[in-house]
NUROBA-969240 format. One record per residue (C-alpha): residue in one letter; chain; x, y, z; residue number from 1. Coordinates in nm, 3 decimals, always signed. Layout:
# residues N
- type;mol;c1;c2;c3;seq
- A;A;X;Y;Z;NUM
...
//
This chain:
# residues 249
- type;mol;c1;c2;c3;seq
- X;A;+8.753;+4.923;+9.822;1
- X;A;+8.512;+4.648;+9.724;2
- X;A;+8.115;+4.743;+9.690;3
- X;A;+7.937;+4.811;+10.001;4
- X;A;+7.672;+4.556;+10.109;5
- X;A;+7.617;+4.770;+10.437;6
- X;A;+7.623;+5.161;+10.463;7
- X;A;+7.538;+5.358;+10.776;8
- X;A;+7.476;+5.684;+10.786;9
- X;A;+7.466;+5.949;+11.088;10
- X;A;+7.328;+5.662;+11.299;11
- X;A;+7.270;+5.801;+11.658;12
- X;A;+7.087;+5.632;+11.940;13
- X;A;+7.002;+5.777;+12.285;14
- X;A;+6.918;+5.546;+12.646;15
- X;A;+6.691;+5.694;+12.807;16
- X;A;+6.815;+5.881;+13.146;17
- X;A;+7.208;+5.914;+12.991;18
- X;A;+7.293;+6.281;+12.956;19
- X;A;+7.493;+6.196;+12.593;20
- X;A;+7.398;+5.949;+12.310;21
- X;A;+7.556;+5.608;+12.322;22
- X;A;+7.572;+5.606;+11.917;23
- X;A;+7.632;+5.954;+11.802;24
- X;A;+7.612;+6.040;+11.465;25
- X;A;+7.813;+5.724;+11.392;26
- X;A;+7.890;+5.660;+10.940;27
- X;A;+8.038;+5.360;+10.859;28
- X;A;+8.051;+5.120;+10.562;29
- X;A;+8.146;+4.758;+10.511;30
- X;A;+8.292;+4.647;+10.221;31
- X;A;+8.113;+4.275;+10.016;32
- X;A;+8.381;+4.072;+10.135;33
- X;A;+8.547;+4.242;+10.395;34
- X;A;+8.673;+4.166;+10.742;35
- X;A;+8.608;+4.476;+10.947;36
- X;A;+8.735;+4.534;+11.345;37
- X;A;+8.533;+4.779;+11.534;38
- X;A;+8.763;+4.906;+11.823;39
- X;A;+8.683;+5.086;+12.097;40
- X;A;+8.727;+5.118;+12.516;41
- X;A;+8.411;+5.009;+12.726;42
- X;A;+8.103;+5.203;+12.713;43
- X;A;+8.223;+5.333;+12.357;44
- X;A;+7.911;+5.227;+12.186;45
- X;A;+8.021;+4.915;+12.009;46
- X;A;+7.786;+4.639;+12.115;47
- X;A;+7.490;+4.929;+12.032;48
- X;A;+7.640;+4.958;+11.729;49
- X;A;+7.631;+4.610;+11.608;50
- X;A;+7.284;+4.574;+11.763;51
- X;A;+7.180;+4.910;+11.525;52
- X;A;+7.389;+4.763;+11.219;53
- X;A;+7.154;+4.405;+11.274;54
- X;A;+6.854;+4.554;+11.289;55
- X;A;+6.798;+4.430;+11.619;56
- X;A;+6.785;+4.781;+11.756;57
- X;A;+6.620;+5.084;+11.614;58
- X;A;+6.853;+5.396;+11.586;59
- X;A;+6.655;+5.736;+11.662;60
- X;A;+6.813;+5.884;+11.332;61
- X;A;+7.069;+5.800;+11.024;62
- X;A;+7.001;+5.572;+10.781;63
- X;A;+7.072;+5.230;+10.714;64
- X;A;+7.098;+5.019;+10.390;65
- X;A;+7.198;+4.686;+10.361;66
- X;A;+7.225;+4.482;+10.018;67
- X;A;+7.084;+4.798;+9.833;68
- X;A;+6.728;+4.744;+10.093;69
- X;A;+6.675;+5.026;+10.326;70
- X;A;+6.710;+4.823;+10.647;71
- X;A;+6.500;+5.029;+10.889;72
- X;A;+6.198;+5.098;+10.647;73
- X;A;+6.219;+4.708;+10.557;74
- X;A;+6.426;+4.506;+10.832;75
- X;A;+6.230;+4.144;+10.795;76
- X;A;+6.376;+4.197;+10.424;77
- X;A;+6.728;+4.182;+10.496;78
- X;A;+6.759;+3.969;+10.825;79
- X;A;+6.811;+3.673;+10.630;80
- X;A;+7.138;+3.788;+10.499;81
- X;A;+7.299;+3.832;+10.893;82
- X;A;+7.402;+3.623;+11.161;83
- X;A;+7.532;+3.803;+11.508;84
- X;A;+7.731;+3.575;+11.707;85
- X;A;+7.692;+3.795;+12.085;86
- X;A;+7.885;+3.871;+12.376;87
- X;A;+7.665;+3.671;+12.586;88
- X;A;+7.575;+3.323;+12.488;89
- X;A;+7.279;+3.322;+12.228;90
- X;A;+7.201;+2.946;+12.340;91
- X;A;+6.983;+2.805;+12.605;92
- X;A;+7.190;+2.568;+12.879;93
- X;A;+6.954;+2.357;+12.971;94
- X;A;+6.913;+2.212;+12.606;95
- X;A;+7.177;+2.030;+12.402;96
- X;A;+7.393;+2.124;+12.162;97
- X;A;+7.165;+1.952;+11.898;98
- X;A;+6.852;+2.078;+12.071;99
- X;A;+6.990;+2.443;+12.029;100
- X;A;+7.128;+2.409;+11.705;101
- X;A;+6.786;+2.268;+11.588;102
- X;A;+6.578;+2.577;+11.753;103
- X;A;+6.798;+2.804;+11.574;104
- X;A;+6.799;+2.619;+11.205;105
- X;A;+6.394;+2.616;+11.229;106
- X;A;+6.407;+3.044;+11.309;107
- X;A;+6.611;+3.035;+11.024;108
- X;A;+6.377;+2.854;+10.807;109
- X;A;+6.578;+2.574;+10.780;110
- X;A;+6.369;+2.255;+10.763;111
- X;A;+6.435;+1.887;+10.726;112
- X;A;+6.692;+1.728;+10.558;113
- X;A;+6.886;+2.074;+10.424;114
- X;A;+6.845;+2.170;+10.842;115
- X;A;+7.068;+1.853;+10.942;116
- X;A;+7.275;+1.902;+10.680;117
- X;A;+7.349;+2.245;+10.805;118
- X;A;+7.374;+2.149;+11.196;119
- X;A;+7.622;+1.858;+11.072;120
- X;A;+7.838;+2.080;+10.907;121
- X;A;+7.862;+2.376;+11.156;122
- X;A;+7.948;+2.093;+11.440;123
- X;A;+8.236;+1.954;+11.230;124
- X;A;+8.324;+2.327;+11.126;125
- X;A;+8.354;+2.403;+11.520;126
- X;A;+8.492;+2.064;+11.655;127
- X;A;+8.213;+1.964;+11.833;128
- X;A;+8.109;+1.633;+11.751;129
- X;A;+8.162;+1.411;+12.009;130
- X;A;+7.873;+1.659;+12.252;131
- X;A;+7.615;+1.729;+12.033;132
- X;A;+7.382;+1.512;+12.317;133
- X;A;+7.529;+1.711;+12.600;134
- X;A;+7.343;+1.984;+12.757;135
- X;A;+7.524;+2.366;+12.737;136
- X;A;+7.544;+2.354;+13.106;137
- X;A;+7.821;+2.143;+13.118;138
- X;A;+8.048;+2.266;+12.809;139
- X;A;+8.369;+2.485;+12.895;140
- X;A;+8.361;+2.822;+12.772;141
- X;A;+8.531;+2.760;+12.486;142
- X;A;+8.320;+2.444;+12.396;143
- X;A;+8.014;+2.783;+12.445;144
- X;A;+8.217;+3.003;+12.253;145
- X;A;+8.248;+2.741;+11.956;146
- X;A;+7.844;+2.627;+11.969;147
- X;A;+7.741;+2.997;+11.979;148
- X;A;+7.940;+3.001;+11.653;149
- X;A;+7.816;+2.730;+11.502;150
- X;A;+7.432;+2.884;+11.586;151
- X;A;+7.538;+3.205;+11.435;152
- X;A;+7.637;+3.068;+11.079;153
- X;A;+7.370;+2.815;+11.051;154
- X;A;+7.253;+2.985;+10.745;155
- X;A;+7.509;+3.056;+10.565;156
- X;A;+7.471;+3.460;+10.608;157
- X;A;+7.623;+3.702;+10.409;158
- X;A;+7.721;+3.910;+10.695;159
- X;A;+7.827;+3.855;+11.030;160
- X;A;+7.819;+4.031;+11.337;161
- X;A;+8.114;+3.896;+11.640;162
- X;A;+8.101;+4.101;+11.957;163
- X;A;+8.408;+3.980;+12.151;164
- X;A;+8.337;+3.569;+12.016;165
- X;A;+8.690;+3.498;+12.193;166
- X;A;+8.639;+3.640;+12.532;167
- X;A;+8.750;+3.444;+12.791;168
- X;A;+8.846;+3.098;+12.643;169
- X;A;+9.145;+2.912;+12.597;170
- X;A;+9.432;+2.907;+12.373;171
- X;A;+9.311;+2.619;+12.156;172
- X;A;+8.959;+2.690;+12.108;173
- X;A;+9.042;+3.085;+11.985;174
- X;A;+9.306;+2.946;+11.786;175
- X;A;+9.014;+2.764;+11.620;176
- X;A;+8.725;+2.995;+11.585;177
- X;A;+9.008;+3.254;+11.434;178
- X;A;+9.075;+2.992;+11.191;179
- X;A;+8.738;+2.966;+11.129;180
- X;A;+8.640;+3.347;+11.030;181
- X;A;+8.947;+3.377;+10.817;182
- X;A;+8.766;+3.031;+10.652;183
- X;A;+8.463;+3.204;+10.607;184
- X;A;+8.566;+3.532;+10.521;185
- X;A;+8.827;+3.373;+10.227;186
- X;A;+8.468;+3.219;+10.122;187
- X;A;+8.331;+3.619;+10.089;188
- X;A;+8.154;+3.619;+10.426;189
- X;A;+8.171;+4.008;+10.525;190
- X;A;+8.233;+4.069;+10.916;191
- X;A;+8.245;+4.374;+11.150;192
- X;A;+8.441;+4.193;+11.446;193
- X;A;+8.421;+4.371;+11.794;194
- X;A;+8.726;+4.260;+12.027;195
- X;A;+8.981;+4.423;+12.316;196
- X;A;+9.244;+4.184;+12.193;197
- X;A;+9.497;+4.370;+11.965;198
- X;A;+9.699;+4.113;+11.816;199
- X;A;+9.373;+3.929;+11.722;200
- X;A;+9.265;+4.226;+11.505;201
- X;A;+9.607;+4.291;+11.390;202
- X;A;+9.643;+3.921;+11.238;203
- X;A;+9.252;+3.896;+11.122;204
- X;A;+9.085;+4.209;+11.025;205
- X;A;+9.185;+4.422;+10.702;206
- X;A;+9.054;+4.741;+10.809;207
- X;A;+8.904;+4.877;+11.168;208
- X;A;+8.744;+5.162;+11.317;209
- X;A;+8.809;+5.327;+11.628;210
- X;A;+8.528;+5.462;+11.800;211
- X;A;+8.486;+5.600;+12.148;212
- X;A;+8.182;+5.782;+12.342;213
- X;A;+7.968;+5.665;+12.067;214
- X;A;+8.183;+5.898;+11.788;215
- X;A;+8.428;+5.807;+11.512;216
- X;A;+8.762;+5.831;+11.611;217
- X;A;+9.008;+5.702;+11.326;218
- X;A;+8.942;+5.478;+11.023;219
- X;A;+9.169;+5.218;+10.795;220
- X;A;+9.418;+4.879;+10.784;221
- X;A;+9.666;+4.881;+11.059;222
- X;A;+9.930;+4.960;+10.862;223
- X;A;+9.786;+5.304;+10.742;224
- X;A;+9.704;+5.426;+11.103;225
- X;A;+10.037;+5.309;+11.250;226
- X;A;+10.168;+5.471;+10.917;227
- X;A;+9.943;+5.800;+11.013;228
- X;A;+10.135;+5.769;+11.371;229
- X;A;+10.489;+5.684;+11.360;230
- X;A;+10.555;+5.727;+11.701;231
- X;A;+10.341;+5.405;+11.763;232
- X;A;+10.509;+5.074;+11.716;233
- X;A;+10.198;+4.829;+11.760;234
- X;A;+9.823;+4.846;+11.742;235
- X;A;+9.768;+4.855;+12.148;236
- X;A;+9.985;+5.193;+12.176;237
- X;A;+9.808;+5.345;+11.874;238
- X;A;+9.516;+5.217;+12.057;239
- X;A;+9.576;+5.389;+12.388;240
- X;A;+9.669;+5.667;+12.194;241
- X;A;+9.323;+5.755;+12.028;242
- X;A;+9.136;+5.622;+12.310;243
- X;A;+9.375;+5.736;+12.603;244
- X;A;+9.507;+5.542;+12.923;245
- X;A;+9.194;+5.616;+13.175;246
- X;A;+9.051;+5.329;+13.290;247
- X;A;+8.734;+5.228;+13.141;248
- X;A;+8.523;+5.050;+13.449;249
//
């Protein structure tokens, strides 16, 4: 497995007024380089997770270390290096695409001429010329899917956090933005990639993690787990086997 630019260990984090943690002891590495799928029904923890991994949440215990910097004694150190493209929109509607894009760059520290540069090349990377005037009220939800992309690999991080960044959209426009990560991630972008859609992480991701009520479940590529259960043909049934077939409301 290739170094580690991100190690967590025995992360846990508790909500106040829940009766069990929604991140419970929780160790898991990603790989410099790596495309990583973090599975799991709803309410398993994942979006926690990725906002514990980013530094955007503090866990109440474990230990985090990204790039070799402990990222919870020195998180301004290491934010730099990550992007997190969310479940919900990171982008405000009533501004334009440019407008948006621009915000974002400047948070960044992106400045000037290498800040156009940047927004030019993340609206060709996503299709999105032709609205770049247009306010993010009026896009499709693919069109939002695509721009809250492009915000999210403005500059050029070394790791990037995707909770569910296909949800919802149409055929064309996933087809796309999966195109897109393997782009990046064949260019040594790492990822941890939350999604419910199994063929997605089948085709895209080169290892996952299965994780449910805020525990580990089961760990490696597809073919090792489906290997590890031969009485599962696909992903979705090994899936449903881990996880089990209750709903999940």
């Amino acid at each position: 497995m290739a170094e580690a630019i991100l190690t967590a260990t025995a992360l846990q984090k508790c909500y106040c007024g829940q009766s069990s943690p929604a991140v419970n002891g929780l160790d898991l590495m990603l790989g410099k380089g790596e495309l990583l799928a973090l599975l799991g029904p709803n309410g398993a923890g994942k979006t926690t997770t990725l906002s514990l991994l980013s530094t955007l949440m503090r866990p109440d215990s474990g230990t985090l270390t990204i790039d070799g910097v402990d990222a919870l004694k020195h998180a301004e150190q290491v934010r730099h290096l990550m992007g997190v493209v969310p479940q919900d929109l990171a982008l405000y509607p009533t501004l334009t695409l440019h407008e948006n894009l621009n915000f974002w760059g400047r948070l960044y520290g992106l400045r000037g001429r290498s800040l156009q540069q940047r927004v030019d090349e993340c609206i060709q990377f996503t299709a999105l010329e032709g609205v770049l005037s247009h306010r993010i009220d009026t896009f499709s939800g693919g069109m939002k899917r695509r721009a809250n992309l492009a915000a999210g690999i403005l500059h050029q991080p070394q790791i990037l956090f995707l909770d569910e960044p296909t949800v919802g959209i149409d055929a064309q426009s996933r087809h796309l933005i999966l195109t897109n990560l393997r782009q990046l991630n064949a260019q040594g972008m790492s990822m941890i990639y939350t999604s419910h859609y199994m063929e997605e992480v089948s085709q895209l991701c080169q290892r996952l993690v299965v994780m449910d009520e805020g525990v580990w479940v089961a760990e490696g590529s597809v073919e090792q787990l489906l290997a590890e259960h031969p009485d599962c043909d696909h992903l979705e049934e090994l899936f449903l086997k881990l996880t089990g077939k209750q709903l999940r409301d």
